[in-house]
C-alpha positions as CSV (number, residue, x, y, z in Angstrom):
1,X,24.0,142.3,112.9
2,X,26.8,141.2,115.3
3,X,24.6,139.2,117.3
4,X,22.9,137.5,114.5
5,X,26.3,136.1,113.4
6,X,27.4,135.3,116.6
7,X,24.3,133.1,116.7
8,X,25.0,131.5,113.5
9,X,22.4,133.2,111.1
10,X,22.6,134.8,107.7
11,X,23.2,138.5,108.6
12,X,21.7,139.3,104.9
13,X,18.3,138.3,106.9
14,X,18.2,141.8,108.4
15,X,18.5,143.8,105.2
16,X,15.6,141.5,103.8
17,X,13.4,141.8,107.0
18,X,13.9,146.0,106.8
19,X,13.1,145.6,102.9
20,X,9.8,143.5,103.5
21,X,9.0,146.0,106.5
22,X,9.1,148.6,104.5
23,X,7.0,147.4,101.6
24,X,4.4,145.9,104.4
25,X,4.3,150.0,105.4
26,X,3.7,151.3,101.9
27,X,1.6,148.3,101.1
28,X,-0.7,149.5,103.9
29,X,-0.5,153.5,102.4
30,X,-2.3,151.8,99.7
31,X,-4.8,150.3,101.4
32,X,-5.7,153.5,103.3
33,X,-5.9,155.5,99.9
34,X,-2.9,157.6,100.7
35,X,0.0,156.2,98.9
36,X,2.2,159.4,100.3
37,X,1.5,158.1,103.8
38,X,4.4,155.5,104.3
39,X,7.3,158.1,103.5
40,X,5.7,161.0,105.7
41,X,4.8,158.5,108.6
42,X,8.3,157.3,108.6
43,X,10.1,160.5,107.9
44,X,8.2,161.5,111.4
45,X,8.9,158.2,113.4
46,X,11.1,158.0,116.8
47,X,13.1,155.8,115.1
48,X,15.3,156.0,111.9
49,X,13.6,155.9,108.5
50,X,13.0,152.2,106.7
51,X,15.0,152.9,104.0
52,X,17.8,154.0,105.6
53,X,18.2,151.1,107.8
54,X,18.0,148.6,105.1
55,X,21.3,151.0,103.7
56,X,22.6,150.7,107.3
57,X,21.9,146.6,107.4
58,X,23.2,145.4,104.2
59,X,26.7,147.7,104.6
60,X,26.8,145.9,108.2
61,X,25.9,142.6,106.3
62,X,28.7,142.9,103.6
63,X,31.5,143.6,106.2
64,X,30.1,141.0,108.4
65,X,30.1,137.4,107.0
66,X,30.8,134.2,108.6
67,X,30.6,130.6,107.2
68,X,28.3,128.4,107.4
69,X,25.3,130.7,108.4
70,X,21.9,129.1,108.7
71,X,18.9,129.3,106.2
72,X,16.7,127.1,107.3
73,X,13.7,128.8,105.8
74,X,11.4,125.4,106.1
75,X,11.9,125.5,110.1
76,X,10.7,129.2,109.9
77,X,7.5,128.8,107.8
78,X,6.7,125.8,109.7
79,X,6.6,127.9,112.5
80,X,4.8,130.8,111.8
81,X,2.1,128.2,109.8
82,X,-1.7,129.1,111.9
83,X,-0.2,132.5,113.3
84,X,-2.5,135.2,113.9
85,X,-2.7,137.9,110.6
86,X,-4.2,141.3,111.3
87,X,-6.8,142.6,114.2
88,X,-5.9,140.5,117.4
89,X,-9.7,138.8,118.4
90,X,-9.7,141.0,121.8
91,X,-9.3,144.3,119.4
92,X,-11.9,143.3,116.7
93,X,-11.9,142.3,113.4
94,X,-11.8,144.9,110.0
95,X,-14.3,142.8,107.7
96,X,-14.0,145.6,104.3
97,X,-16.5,148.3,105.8
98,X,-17.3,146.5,108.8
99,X,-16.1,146.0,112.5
100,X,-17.0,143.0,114.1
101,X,-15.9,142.5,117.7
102,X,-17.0,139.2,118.8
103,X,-15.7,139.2,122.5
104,X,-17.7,142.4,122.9
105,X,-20.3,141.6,120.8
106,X,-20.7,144.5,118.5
107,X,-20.6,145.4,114.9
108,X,-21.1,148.4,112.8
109,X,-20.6,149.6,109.1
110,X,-18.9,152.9,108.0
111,X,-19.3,154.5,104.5
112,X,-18.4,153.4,101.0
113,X,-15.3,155.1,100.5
114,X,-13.9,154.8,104.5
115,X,-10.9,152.9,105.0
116,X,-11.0,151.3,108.9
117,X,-7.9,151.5,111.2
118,X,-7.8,149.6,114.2
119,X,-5.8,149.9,117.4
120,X,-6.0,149.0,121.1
121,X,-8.1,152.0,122.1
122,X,-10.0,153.4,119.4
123,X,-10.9,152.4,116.1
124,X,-11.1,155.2,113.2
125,X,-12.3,155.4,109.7
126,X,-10.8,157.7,107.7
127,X,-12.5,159.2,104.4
128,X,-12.9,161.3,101.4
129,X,-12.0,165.4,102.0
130,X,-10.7,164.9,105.7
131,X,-13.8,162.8,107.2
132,X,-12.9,160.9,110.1
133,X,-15.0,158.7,112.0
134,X,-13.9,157.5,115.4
135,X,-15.4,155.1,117.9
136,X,-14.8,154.5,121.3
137,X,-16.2,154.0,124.4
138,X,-15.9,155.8,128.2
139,X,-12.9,154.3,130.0
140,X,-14.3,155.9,133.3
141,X,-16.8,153.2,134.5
142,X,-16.9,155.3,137.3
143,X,-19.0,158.6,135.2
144,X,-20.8,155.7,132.9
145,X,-22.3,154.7,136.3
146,X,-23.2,158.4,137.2
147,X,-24.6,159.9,134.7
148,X,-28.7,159.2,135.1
149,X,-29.0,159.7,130.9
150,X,-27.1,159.7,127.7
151,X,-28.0,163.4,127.2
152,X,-26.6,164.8,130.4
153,X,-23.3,162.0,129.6
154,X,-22.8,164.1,126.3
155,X,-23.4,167.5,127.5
156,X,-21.8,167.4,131.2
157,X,-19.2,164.7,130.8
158,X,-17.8,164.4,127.0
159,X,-17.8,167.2,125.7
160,X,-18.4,169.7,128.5
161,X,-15.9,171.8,127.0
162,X,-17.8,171.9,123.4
163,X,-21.2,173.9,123.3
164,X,-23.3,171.1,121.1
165,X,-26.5,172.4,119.9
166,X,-29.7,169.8,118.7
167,X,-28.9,167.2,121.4
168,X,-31.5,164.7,121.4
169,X,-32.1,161.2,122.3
170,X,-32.2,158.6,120.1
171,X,-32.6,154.7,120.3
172,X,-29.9,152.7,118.3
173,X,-30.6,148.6,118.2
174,X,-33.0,148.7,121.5
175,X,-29.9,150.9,123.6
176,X,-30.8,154.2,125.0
177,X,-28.6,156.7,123.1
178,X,-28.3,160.7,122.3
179,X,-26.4,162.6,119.7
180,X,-25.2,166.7,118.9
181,X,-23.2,168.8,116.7
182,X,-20.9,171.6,117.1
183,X,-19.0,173.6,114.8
184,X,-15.4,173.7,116.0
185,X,-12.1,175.7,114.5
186,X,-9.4,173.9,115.2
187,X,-5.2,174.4,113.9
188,X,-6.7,172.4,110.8
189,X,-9.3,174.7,109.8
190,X,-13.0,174.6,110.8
191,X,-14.6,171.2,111.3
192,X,-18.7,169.9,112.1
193,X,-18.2,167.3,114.8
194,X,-21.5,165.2,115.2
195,X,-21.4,163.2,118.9
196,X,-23.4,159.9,119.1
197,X,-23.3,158.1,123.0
198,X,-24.8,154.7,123.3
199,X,-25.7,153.2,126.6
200,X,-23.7,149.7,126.5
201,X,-24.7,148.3,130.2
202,X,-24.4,149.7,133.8
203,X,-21.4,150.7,133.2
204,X,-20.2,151.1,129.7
205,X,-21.0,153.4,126.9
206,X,-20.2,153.1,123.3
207,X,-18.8,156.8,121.7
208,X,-19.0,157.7,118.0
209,X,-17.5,160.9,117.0
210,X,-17.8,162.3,113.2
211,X,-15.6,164.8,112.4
212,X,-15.1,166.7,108.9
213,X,-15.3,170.0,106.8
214,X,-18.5,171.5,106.8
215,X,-19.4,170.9,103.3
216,X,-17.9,167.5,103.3
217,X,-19.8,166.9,106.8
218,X,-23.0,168.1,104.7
219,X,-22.2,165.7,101.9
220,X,-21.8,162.7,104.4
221,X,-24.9,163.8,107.2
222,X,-27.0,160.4,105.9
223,X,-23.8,158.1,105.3
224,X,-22.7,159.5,109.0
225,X,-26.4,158.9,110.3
226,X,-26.2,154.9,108.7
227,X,-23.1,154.4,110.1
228,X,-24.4,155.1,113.6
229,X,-27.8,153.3,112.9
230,X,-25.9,150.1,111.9
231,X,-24.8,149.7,115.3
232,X,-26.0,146.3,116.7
233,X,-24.9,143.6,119.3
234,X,-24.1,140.2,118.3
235,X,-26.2,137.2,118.7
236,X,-23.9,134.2,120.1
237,X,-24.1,132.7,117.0
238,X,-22.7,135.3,114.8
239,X,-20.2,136.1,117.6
240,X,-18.7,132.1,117.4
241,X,-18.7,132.7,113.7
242,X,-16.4,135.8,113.5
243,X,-12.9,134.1,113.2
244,X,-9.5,135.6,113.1
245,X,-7.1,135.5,110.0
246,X,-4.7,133.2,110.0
247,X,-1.2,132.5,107.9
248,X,-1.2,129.3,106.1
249,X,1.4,127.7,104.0
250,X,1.0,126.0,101.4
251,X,3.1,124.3,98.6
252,X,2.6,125.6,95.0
253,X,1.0,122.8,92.9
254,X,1.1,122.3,88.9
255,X,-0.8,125.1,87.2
256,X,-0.8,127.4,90.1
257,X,-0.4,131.2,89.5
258,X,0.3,133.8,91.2
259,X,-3.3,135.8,91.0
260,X,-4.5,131.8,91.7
261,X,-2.9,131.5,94.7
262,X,-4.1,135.1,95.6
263,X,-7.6,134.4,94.8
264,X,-7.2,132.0,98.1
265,X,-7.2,134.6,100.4
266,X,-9.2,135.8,102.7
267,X,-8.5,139.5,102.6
268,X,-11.5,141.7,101.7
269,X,-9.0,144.1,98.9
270,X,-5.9,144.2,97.3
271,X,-5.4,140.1,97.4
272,X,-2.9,140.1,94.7
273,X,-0.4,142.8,96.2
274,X,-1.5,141.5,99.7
275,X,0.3,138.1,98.3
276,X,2.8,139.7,97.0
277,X,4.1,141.4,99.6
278,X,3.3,138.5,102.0
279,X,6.0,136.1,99.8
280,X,8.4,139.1,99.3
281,X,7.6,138.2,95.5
282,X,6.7,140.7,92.3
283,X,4.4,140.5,89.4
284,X,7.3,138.7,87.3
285,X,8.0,136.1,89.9
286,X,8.3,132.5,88.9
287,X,6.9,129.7,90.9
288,X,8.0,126.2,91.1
289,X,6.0,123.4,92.0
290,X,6.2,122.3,95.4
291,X,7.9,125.9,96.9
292,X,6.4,126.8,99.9
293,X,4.2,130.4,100.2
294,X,2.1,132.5,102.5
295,X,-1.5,132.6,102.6
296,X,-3.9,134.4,104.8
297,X,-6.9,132.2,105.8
298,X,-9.9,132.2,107.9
């Protein structure tokens, strides 16, 4: 807060940037189906809690204020106008139930009901009754090289440690491929984990992993089966047509709402709160005509 005054900005900024941060976080418990998620996440962070930041910020702010501080708000949205929103292009898009990574050239669908989380090494879809669904690939080139087939890859180098049973190979979208199951007990309770390796090239393979309760992994076997199944590469076509979201502003014209301005973007769920949350506006905001707010595009 020091700094920020120093510099000649509104320290107030910082207690509204920790209040939107912490509405993005909850925003995004929503979206995965586990509204609990955003207190018990940040109660476990390295770093202090949201909410008790945003106490720490605005008593800094109030004993902290200097004239003249700068609130140049059009500067700032004309400056974050075309930005990048979401999944970076080199980590994939989410599409609702789909990935779609067009660099690599892959895609694949998870179940009705799975919520997709994406990060720089794995991406995860997480489901009813403790189902996960993880997908990966081998970061060894080296064994992806070595290994003559995908059934000696699943049984001698991924999970050497698990005893599979039912490995067999398979063919997924013209790739040689090869899946198993094992019943595991973990600190969680006992789990069915069904393994699915897909030759990629020389010296890559694609990695599924589907992990849940037995009855629940009963209840999903054809929905986990699919999932792998939908697995495809990308023509170049398709690849040159999966775009990025992007932020645009736009000004408010006569008649617009809030759930119209909404309907305008591109999300695949939630586009009103998405908007909402995006402006730092509510449900009983008023707009003006010509006011400046956040969209997401493609």
């Amino acid at each position: 807060i020091r700094y920020m005054t120093r510099a000649g900005y509104d320290p107030e900024a910082m207690v509204t940037f920790f209040r939107k941060l912490d509405a993005w976080t909850r925003h995004e418990a929503m979206l995965t189906g586990d509204s609990a998620a955003a207190d018990r996440l940040d109660i476990m962070a390295s770093h202090p809690r949201t909410a008790d930041r945003v106490q720490q910020a605005a008593e800094l702010a109030g004993a902290t204020r200097v004239p003249g501080e700068e609130l140049d708000q059009g500067r700032y949205l004309k400056a974050i106008d075309g930005m990048l929103f979401g999944d970076s292009p080199n980590q994939g898009f989410r599409r609702g139930r789909d990935f779609i990574h067009p660099e690599l050239r892959i895609a694949f669908e998870v179940p009705e009901g799975f919520v997709l989380k994406n990060t720089s090494q794995q991406v995860a879809a997480v489901g009813p009754g403790g189902a996960v669904i993880v997908f990966d690939t081998e970061q060894r080139a080296e064994v992806a090289r070595r290994v003559p087939d995908m059934p000696t890859y699943l049984t001698a180098a991924w999970a050497n440690n698990i005893r599979l049973s039912g490995v067999q190979r398979l063919d997924i979208d013209g790739h040689e491929a090869a899946t198993g199951a094992a019943r595991l007990r973990t600190s969680s309770g006992v789990v069915d984990v069904r393994l699915v390796a897909i030759r990629g090239g020389p010296d890559r393979i694609w990695r599924f992993a589907f992990i849940a309760p037995p009855d629940v992994a009963q209840r999903f076997q054809g929905d986990f089966q699919k999932t792998a199944f939908s697995f495809h590469r990308l023509s170049a076509q398709e690849a040159a047509a999966a775009k990025p979201w992007r932020i645009s502003v736009v000004s408010v014209g006569a008649g617009d709402t809030l759930a119209r301005l909404a309907d305008r973007m591109a999300v695949d769920q939630y586009r009103l709160e998405t908007f909402l949350v995006l402006n730092g506006l509510n449900t009983d905001s008023k707009l003006t005509p010509g006011q400046q707010v956040k969209i997401v595009t493609q």
